[in-house]
N, C-alpha and C positions, 0 to 999 in steps of 0.2 A: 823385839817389840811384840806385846801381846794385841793380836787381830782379836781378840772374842770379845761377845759385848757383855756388858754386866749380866747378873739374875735379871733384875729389873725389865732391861730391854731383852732377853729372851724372851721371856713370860710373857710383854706385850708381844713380839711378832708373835709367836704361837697362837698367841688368843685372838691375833688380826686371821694370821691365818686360817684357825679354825672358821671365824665368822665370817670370813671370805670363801669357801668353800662351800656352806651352808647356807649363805644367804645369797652373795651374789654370783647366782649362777648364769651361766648364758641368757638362758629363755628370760632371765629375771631380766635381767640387764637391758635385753632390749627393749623390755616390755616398760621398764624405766625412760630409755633416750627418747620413745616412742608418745611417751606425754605429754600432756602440757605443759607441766613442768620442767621438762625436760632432763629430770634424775629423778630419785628415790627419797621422799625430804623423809620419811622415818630413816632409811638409812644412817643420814647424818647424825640423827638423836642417839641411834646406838653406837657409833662409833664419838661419840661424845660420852655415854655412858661405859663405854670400853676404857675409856681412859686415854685414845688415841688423840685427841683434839688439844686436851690439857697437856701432853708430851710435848705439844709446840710449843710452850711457853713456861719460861720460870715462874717460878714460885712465887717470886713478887712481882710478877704478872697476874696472878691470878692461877696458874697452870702446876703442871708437878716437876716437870725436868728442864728441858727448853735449849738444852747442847744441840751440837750439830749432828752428834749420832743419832739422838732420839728422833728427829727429823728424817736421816736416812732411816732407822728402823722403820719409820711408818710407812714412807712413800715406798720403801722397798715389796713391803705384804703389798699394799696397794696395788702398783704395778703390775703384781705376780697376780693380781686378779681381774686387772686392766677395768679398775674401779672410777667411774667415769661420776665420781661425786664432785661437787665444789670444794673438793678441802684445801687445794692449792691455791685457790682464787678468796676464800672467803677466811681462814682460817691462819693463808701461809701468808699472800699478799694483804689485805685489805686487813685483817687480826694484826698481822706483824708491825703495819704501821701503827697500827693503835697503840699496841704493847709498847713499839721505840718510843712514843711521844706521852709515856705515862698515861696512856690512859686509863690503868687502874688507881690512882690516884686523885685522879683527874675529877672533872664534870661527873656530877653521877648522872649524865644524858653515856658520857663517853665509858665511861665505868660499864652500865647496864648492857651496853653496846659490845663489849668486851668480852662480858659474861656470859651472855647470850651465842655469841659464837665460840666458843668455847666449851656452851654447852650441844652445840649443835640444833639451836631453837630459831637461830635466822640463817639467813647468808647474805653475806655483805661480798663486793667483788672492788678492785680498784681501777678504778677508771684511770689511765695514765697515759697510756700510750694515744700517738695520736697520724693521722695521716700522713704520710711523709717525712716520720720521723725515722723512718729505715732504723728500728730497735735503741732508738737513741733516747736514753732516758733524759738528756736537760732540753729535750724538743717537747716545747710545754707553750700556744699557743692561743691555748682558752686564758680567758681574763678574769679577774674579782675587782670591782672596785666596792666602796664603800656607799652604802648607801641607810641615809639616815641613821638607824642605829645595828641595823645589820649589811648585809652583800649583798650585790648582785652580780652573780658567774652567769657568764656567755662561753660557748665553745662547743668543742666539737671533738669529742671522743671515738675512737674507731678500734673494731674486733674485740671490743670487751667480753672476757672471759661469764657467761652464766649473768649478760648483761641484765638482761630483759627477767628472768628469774631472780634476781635478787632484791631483797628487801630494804638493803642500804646501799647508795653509792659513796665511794670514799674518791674525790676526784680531784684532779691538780690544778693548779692554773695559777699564773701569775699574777702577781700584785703589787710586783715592782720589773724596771726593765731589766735586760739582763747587763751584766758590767761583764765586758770583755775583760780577761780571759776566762771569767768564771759564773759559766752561763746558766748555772746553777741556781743561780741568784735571785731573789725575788718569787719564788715559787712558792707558794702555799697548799695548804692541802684542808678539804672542809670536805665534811659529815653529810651525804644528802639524803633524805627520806626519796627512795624510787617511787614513791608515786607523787611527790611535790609537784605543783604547779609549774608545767615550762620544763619537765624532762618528758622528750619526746624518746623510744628506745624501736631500733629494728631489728627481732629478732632473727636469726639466721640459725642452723647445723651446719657445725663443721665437720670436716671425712671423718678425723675418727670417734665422733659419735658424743661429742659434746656440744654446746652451744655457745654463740656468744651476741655481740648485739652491736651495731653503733648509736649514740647515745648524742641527742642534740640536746644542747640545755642553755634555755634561760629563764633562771629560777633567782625569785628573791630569799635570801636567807637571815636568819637570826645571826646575831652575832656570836652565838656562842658554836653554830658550826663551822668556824675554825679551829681545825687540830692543831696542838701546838702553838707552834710560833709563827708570827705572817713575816713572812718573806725566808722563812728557813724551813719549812718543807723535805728540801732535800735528806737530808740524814735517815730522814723516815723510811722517804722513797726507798734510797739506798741502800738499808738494812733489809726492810720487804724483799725489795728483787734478792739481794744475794740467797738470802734463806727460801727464796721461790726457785733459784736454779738451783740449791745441791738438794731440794727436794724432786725436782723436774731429773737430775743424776739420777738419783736414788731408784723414784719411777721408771726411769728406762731399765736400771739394774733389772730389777724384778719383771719387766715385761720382756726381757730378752732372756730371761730363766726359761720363763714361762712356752716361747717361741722355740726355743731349744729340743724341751723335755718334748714338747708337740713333735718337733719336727723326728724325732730318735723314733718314739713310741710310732708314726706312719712310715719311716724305713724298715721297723721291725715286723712290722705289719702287711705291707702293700708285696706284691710279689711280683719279680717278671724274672722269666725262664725258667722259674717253678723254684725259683728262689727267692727271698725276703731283700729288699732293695739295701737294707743293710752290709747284706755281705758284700756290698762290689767296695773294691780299695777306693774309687774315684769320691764315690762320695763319704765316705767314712774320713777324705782326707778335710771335707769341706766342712763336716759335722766338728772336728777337731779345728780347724780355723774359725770357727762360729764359738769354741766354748774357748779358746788364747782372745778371741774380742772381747769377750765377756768379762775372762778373768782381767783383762788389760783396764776395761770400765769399773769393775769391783776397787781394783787398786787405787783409782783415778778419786772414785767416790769415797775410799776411806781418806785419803790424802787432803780433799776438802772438807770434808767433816771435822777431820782432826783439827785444820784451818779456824775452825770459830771455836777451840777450847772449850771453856764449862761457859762460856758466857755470863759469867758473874761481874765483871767490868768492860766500861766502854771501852773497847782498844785503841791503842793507838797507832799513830800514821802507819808506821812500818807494820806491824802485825795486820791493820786494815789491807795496805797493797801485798800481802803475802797471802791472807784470806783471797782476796780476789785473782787475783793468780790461779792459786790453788781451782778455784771456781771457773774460771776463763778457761782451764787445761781439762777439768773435767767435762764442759759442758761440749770445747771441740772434740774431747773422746767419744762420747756418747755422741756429739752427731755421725762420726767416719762409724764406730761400731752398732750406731742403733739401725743405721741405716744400711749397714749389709746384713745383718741379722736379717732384717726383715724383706730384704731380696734373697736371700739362702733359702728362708723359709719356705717363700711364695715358690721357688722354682722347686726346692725336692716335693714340694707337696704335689706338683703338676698344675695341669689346670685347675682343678677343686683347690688350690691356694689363692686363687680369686676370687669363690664364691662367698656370700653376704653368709651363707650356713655354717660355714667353718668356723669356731672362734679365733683359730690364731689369726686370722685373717685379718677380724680389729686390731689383733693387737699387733701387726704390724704396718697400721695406718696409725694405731698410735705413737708406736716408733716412729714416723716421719714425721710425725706432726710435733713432738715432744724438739726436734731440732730446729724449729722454725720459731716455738717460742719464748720468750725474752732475749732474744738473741740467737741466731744460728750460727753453726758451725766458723761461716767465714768472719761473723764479725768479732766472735770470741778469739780469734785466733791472730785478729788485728789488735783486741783490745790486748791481750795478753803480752803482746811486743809490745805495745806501748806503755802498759805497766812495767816492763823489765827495763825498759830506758827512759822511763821518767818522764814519760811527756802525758800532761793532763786530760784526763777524760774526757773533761768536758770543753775541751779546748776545739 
């Protein structure tokens, strides 16, 4: 089986990488999380002019490629730069559902909506998750009901990704109840302008150096911000997340390169007994259990990638629960290996592995943080048995 990626996607990481290296540099970066904004919004423009943005999405999406390689290609450079943009939240999740639900064909409100993130001219985030839903996607408590000729949504969204930053909320809530055993049901998904009347947002920083917001809303809306279909939501959702977690793989891949190459380059350097902390057997044994994680999550990541084919058709059942499989097995590899990478790290580095100065330092809060979202370790590793004996998701 050939592991290499096309021309294509070399040429992209290369040129990620280049512009990763060149533009986002530490002092940049902080001086990014450090704003109001809370990131780099030129940033996004150019990595939409790189051509990185449109990799997310086919061709008659709007985009140029839109497989699940091209998706690991990106978030891979990314990671290895511990690039702390909206591209997951605005591009992978809240873009992704657009793309499931036709929206380049669609409303030219949804269409423009499409375009614009894609070019990296907005950032839209999805608002889905909610309090007490312990990562559970058909835990959907906010309401739509109809009102005169448009909606009114009431509810309550919580640790929205780049909440309070973003230009568009893309957010769930039910509009019918749900029918046991398939609590899926009834769930719609509408278009919200962030600064509508009756979106309240609290912005917050999270450890590793992102933001996000909880979002109270009671907003009256038009009738045309429903996405899709009312009361069928779901699908959209559930494309979003999956192509959010093998891009959330991919990113660890590359932030665990990154914590590696760091952690070799300060043994080869740091010195005790007038020797270079590399040569002791003890940790050189621990340096090589740090790059068997790695290559074990590399493996993990191509396995799921390979899982969503060219994505040129909707798949079916069985190819659907083998994709997420595939995605459940990745996302608990990268929690068990992101999360000793980045205790390997922190100890050979010594004390100075905990200073705010050091870079690998973020990026192994980003490693912890990367496990906790859309799902952590334990629940992928429930969900993953329950897809192999058949008992329903959303059950």
């Amino acid at each position: 089986m050939d592991f290499q990626h096309s021309d294509d996607r070399r040429m992209l990481a290369d040129a990620l990488d280049r512009w990763v290296g060149h533009t986002c540099t530490f002092d940049a970066r902080l001086a990014a999380q450090a704003s109001e904004a809370g990131h780099q919004r030129a940033w996004l423009a150019q990595l939409g002019e790189l051509g990185a943005l449109g990799a997310l999405f086919t061709e008659a999406q709007g985009g140029l490629a839109g497989a699940g390689f091209d998706i690991a290609v990106v978030f891979e450079a990314l990671g290895k730069g511990n690039v702390n943009e909206p591209v997951l939240t605005s591009a992978v999740l809240a873009g992704g559902a657009l793309a499931a639900a036709g929206a380049f064909e669609a409303s030219h409100a949804h269409q423009a909506l499409l375009s614009a993130i894609q070019a990296g001219e907005t950032v839209a985030t999805l608002a889905h998750f909610e309090a007490g839903g312990h990562h559970d996607t058909a835990h959907v408590q906010a309401s739509a009901r109809r009102e005169g000729e448009g909606w009114r949504l009431q509810g309550h969204k919580a640790v929205v990704p780049f909440g309070a930053q973003a230009q568009w909320l893309l957010v769930s809530a039910r509009t019918a109840p749900a029918e046991a055993p398939k609590r899926e049901h009834g769930i719609s998904l509408f278009v919200v302008p962030a600064d509508a009347a009756g979106v309240q947002r609290s912005d917050y920083p999270t450890i590793d150096g992102q933001r996000a917001a909880d979002i109270h809303l009671d907003v009256a809306l038009p009738a045309h911000a429903l996405l899709g279909t009312e009361h069928k939501a779901w699908p959209l959702i559930d494309e979003a997340i999956a192509r959010g977690l093998l891009a959330l793989c991919a990113e660890s891949l590359g932030a665990m390169q990154t914590a590696r190459d760091a952690t070799i380059a300060y043994l080869q350097t740091r010195q005790q007994f007038g020797v270079p902390l590399a040569r002791f057997q003890a940790l050189q044994h621990r340096v090589v259990d740090m790059a068997i994680a790695i290559e074990q999550t590399r493996s993990a990541v191509i396995n799921a990638a390979a899982a969503f084919g060219n994505h040129q058709a909707e798949p079916d059942q069985a190819t659907r629960i083998a994709r997420d499989m595939a995605l459940s097995a990745a996302k608990v590899t990268v929690g068990q290996s992101g999360t000793r990478v980045a205790e390997e790290t922190i100890q050979l580095h010594g004390g100075i592995g905990m200073t705010w100065e050091l870079p690998v330092a973020h990026v192994a809060k980003r490693l912890v943080m990367i496990d906790h979202q859309l799902g952590d370790e334990d629940h992928h590793l429930a969900r993953y048995i329950r897809l192999s004996t058949g008992v329903p998701l959303a059950a």
